[in-house]
C-alpha positions as CSV (number, residue, x, y, z in Angstrom):
1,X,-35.5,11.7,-11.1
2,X,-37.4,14.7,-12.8
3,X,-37.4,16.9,-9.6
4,X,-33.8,16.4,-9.4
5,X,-32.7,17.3,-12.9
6,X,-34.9,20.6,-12.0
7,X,-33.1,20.9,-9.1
8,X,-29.9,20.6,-10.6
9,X,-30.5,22.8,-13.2
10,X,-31.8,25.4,-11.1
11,X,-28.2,24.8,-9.1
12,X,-26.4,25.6,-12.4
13,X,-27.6,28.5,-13.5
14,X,-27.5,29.7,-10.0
15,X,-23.3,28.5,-10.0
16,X,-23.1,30.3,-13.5
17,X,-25.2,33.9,-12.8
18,X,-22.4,34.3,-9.8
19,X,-19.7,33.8,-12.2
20,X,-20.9,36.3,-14.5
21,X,-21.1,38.8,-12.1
22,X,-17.6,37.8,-10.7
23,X,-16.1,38.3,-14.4
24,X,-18.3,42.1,-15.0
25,X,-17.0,42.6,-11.9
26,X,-12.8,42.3,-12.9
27,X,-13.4,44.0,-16.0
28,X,-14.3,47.2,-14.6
29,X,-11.6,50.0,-13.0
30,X,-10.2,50.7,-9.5
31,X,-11.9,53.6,-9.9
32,X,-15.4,52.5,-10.7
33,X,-15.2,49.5,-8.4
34,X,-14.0,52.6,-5.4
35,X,-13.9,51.1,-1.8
36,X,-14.8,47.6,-2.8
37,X,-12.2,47.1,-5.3
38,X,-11.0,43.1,-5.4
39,X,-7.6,44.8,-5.7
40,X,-5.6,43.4,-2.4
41,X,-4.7,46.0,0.1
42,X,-2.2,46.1,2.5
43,X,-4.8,45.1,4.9
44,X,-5.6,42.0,3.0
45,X,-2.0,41.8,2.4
46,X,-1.3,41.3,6.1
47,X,-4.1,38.9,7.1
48,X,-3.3,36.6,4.4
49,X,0.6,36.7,5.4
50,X,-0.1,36.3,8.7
51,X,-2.7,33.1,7.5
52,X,0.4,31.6,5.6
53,X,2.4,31.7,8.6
54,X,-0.4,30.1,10.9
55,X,-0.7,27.6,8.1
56,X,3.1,26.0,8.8
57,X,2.5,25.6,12.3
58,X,-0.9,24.2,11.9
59,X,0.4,21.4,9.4
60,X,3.4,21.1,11.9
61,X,1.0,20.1,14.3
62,X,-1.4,18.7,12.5
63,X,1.5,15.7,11.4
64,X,3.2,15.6,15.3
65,X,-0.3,14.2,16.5
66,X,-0.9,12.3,13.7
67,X,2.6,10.4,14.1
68,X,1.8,10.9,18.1
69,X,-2.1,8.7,17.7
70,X,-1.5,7.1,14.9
71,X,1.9,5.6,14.1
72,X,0.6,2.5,16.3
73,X,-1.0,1.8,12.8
74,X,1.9,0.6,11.0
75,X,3.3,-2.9,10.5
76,X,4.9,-4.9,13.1
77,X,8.9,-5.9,12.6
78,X,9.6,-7.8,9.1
79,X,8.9,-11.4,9.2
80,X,11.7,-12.3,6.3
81,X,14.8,-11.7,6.1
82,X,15.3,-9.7,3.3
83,X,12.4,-7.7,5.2
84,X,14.9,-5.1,6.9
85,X,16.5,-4.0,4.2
86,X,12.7,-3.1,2.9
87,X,12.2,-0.8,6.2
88,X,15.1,0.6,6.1
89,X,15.0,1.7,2.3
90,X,11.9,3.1,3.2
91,X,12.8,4.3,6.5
92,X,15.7,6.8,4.3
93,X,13.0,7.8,2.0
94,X,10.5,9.1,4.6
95,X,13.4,11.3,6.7
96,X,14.2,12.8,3.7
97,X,10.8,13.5,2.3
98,X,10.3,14.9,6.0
99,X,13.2,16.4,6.1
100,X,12.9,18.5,3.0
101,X,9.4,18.9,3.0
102,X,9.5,21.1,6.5
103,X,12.5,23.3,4.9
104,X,10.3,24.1,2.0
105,X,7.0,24.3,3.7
106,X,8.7,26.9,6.1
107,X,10.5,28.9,3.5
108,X,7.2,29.0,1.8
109,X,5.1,30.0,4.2
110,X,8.1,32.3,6.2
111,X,8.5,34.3,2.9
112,X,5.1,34.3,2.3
113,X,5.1,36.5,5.2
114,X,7.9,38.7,5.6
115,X,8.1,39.6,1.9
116,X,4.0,40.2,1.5
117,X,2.3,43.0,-0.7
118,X,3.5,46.5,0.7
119,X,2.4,49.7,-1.6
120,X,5.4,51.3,0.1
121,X,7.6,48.4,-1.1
122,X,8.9,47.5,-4.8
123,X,9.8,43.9,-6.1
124,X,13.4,43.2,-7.1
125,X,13.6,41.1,-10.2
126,X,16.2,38.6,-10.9
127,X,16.5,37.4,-14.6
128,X,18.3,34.2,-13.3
129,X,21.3,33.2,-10.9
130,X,23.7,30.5,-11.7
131,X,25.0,29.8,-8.3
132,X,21.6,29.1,-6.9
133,X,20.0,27.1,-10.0
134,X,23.4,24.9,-9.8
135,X,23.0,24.5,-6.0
136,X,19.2,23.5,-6.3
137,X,19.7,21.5,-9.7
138,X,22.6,19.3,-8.2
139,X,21.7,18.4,-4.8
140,X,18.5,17.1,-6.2
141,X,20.0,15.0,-8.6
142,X,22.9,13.9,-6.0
143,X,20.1,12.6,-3.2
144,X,18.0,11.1,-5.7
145,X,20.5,9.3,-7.8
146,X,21.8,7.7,-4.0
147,X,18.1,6.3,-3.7
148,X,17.4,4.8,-7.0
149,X,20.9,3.3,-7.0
150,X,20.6,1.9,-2.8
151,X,16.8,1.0,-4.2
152,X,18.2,-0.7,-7.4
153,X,20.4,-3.4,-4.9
154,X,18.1,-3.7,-2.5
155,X,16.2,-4.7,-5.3
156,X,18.5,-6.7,-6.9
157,X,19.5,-8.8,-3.7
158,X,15.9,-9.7,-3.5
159,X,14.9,-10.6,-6.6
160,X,17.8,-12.5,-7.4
161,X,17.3,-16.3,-6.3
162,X,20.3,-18.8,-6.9
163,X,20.3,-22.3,-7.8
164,X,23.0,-22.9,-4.6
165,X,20.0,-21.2,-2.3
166,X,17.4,-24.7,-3.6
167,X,14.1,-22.8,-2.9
168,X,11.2,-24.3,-2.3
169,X,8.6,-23.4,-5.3
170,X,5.1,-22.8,-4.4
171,X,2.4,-21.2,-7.5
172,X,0.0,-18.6,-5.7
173,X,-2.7,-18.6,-8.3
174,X,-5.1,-16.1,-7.8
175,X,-8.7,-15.9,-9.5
176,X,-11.9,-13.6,-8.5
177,X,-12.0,-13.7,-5.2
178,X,-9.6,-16.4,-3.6
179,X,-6.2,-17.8,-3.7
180,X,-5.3,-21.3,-3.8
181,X,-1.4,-22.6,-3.2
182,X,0.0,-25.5,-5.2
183,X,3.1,-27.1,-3.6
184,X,5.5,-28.6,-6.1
185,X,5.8,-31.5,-4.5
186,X,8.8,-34.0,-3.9
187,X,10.9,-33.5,-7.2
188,X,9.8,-29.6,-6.3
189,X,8.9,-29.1,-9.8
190,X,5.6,-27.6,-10.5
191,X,3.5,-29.6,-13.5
192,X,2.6,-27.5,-16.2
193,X,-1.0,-25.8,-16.4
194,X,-3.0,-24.0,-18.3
195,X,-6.6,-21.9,-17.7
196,X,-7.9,-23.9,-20.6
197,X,-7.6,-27.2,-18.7
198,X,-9.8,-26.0,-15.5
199,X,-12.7,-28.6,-15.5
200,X,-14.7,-30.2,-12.3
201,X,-12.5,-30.6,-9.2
202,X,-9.2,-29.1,-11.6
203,X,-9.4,-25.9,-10.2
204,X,-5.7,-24.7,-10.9
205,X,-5.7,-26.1,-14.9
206,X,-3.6,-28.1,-13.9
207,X,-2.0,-31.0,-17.0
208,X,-2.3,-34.4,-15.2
209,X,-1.0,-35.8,-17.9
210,X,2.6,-34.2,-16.6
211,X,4.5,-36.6,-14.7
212,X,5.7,-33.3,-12.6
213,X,1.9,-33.0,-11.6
214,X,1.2,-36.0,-9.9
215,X,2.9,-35.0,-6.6
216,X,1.5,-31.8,-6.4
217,X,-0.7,-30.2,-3.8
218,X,-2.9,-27.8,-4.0
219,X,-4.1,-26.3,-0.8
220,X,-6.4,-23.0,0.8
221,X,-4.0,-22.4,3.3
222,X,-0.7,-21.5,3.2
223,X,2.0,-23.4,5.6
224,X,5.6,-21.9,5.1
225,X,9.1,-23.5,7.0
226,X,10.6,-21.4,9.0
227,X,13.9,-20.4,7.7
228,X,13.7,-21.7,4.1
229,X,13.9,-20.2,1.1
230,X,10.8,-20.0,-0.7
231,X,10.2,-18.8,-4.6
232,X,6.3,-18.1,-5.3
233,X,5.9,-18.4,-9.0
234,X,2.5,-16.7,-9.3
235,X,-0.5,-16.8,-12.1
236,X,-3.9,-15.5,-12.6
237,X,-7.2,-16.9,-13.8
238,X,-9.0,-14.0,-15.0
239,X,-7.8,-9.9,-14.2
240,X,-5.0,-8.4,-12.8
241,X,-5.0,-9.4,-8.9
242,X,-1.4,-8.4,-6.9
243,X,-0.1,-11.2,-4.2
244,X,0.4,-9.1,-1.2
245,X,1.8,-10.3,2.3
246,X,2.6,-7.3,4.4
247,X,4.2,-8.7,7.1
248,X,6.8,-10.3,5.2
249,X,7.8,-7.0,2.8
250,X,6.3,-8.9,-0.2
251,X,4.4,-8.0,-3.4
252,X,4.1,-9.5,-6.5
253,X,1.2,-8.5,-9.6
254,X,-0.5,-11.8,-11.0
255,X,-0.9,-11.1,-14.5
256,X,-3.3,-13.1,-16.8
257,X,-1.2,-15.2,-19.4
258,X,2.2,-15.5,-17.9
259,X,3.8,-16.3,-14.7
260,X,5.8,-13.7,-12.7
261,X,7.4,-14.9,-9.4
262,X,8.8,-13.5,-5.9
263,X,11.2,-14.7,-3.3
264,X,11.3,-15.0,0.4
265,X,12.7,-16.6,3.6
266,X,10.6,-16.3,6.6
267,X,12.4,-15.8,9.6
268,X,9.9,-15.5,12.8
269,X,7.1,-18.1,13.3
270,X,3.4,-17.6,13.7
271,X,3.6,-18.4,17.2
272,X,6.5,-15.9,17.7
273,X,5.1,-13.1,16.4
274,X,2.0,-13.3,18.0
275,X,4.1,-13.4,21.4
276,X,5.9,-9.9,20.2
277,X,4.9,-6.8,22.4
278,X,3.7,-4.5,19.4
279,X,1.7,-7.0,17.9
280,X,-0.3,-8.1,21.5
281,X,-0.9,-4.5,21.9
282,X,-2.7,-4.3,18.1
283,X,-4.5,-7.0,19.1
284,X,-5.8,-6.0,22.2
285,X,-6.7,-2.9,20.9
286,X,-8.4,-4.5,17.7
287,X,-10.5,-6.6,20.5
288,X,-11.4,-3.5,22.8
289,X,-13.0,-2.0,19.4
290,X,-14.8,-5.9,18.5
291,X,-16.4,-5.7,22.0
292,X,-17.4,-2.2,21.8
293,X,-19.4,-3.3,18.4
294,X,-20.3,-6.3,19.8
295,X,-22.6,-4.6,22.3
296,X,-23.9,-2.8,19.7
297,X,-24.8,-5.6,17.8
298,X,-26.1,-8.1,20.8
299,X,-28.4,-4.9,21.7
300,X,-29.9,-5.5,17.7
301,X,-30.5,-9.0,18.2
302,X,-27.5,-9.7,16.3
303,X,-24.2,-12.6,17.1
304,X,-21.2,-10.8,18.7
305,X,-17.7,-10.4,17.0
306,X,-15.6,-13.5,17.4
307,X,-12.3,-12.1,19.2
308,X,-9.0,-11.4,17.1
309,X,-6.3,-13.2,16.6
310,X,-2.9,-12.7,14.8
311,X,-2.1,-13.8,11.2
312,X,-0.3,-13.6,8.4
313,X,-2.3,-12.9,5.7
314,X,-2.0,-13.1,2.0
315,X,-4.2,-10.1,0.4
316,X,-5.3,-8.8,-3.2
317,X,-3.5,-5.2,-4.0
318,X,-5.4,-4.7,-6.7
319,X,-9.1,-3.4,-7.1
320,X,-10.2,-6.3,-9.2
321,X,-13.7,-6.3,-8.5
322,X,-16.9,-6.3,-6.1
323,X,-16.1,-8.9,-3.5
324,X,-11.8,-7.3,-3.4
325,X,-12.1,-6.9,0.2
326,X,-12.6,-10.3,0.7
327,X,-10.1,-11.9,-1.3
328,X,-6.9,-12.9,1.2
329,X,-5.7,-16.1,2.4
330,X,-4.1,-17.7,5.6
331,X,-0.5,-17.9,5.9
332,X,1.1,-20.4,8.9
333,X,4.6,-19.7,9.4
334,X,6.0,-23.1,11.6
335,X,8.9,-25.1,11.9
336,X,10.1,-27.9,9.4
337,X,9.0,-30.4,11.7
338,X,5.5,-29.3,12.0
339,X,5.6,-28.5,8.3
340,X,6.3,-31.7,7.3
341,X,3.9,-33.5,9.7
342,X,1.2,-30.9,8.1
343,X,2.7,-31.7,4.2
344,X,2.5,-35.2,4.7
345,X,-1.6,-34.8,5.6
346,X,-2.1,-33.1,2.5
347,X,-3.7,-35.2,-0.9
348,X,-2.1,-34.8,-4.1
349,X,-3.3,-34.1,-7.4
350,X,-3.1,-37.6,-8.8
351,X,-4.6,-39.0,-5.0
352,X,-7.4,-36.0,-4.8
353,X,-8.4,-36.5,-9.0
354,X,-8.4,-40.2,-8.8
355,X,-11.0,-40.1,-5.9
């Protein structure tokens, strides 16, 4: 540890001798600095226009092959309804990010060029212009304004759930690092819980004492009807973890202390989606990289990758702690036959505490 305070020390005041000499260095004149003046010539003038014009076309290109190899990275179609609407809010929102950011990135890096440092040449100052300030003022305001408010229904039509629609309420609860679901049962009222309550097999706090509680079911995998409305109502046990399921366009924080809640209606099975033609191709290219490291790891003496298959998952958004990665959950997207055939297997909480 000694050596490498020294070294970092001698580092320093290496890093800190340069600067000195950089800032004797400005303060004297042209004239005493002659040929090697840190003034910008027209030489230097050139190279670095010429540099700022290379740089567009290098970040031009730079984005077509990232879009070109990588854009088989992004998620598969929405799995819930309301899932669409998500893509294409977003889709708006990344054409006219594009859109603008190439116009200004070329106007930057063209005038950059054709207006660079010429001793021959003498800058025009304008104090202000109306016209332009109005024109670059107002169409901001006019595009952004169209977003928030298309955002603001999209929004809206999401979030709210009517009482005509009869969801289906399932709690996530979320505590460091898993997720357990809690079906509400028959009556499809959760019973009332509380983090104080959590003893021996009562994971969930749950009051047993609440007649709403006794047909509840509590579960570490998540089974979800095809086609039905379904309104998470979402706690946590400890930090702040974020209930996030890609596929279906959903996220919800879990905040210690209260409840927040989230609404969906899946709208293509397990079974279909791993039939789809985008997601078979991400899986067979996940399983061409497992093999590849499974050689690797067979030639170290150590067990081969089990192959990949398709799921919905439920994930943690939030950083909130060590073992992060690890915290998601299975989600099983099925029709309401073979939901209620896998329902009715399940123990409730007066069956599975009575035990």
């Amino acid at each position: 540890m000694t050596a490498f305070l020294i070294v970092l020390v001698i580092i320093l005041f290496g890093i800190t001798v340069l600067q000195m000499a950089k800032i004797f260095g400005m303060s004297k004149t042209p004239e005493q600095l002659g040929e090697s003046s840190e003034i910008a010539s027209d030489k230097d003038n050139n190279i670095n226009g010429w540099l700022m014009l290379m740089f567009v076309f290098v970040t031009y290109a730079i984005l077509i092959v990232s879009f070109w190899k990588w854009g088989e990275v992004l998620l598969p179609k929405a799995a819930s309804e309301h899932g669409q609407g998500i893509d294409d809010l977003w889709l708006i929102s990344m054409v006219l990010i594009f859109f603008v950011g190439f116009i200004t990135l070329w106007l930057l890096s063209y005038f950059a060029f054709k207006y660079r440092g010429n001793k021959n040449n003498r800058a025009l100052y304008f104090a202000d212009n109306d016209k332009l300030e109005f024109i670059w003022t107002v169409i901001p305001v006019i595009v952004l304004a169209g977003l928030i408010i298309y955002g603001l229904f999209t929004w809206t039509d999401i979030m709210n759930v009517s009482e005509d629609e009869d969801p289906m309420i399932v709690e996530l609860y979320a505590y460091q690092f898993d997720w357990r679901a809690r079906y509400s049962g028959e009556d499809n009222t959760l019973g009332e819980a509380n983090v104080r309550l959590i003893e021996g097999a009562n994971q969930l706090g749950v009051d047993t004492s609440d007649p709403n509680a006794q047909d509840d079911i509590v579960v570490n995998e998540l089974h979800l009807p095809l086609g039905r409305k379904i309104l998470f109502k979402m706690r946590s046990q400890d930090v702040l973890h974020s209930a996030y399921m890609p596929h279906f366009r959903a996220q919800m924080n879990c905040v210690p202390g209260m409840i927040t809640q989230f609404a969906f209606t899946p709208s293509v099975t397990t079974e279909q989606m791993r039939l789809d033609e985008e997601v078979m191709g991400k899986v067979s290219r996940i399983n061409s990289i497992r093999r590849k490291n499974s050689i690797e790891l067979m030639a170290k003496g150590e067990e081969a990758l089990e192959p990949y298959e398709f799921d919905y998952l439920l994930l943690c958004n939030k950083i909130c702690g060590t073992n992060h990665y690890n915290m998601q959950m299975k989600i099983i997207v099925e029709t309401q036959e073979q939901y209620d055939a896998w329902i009715a297997q399940q123990a409730t909480i007066a069956t599975s505490l009575n035990k």
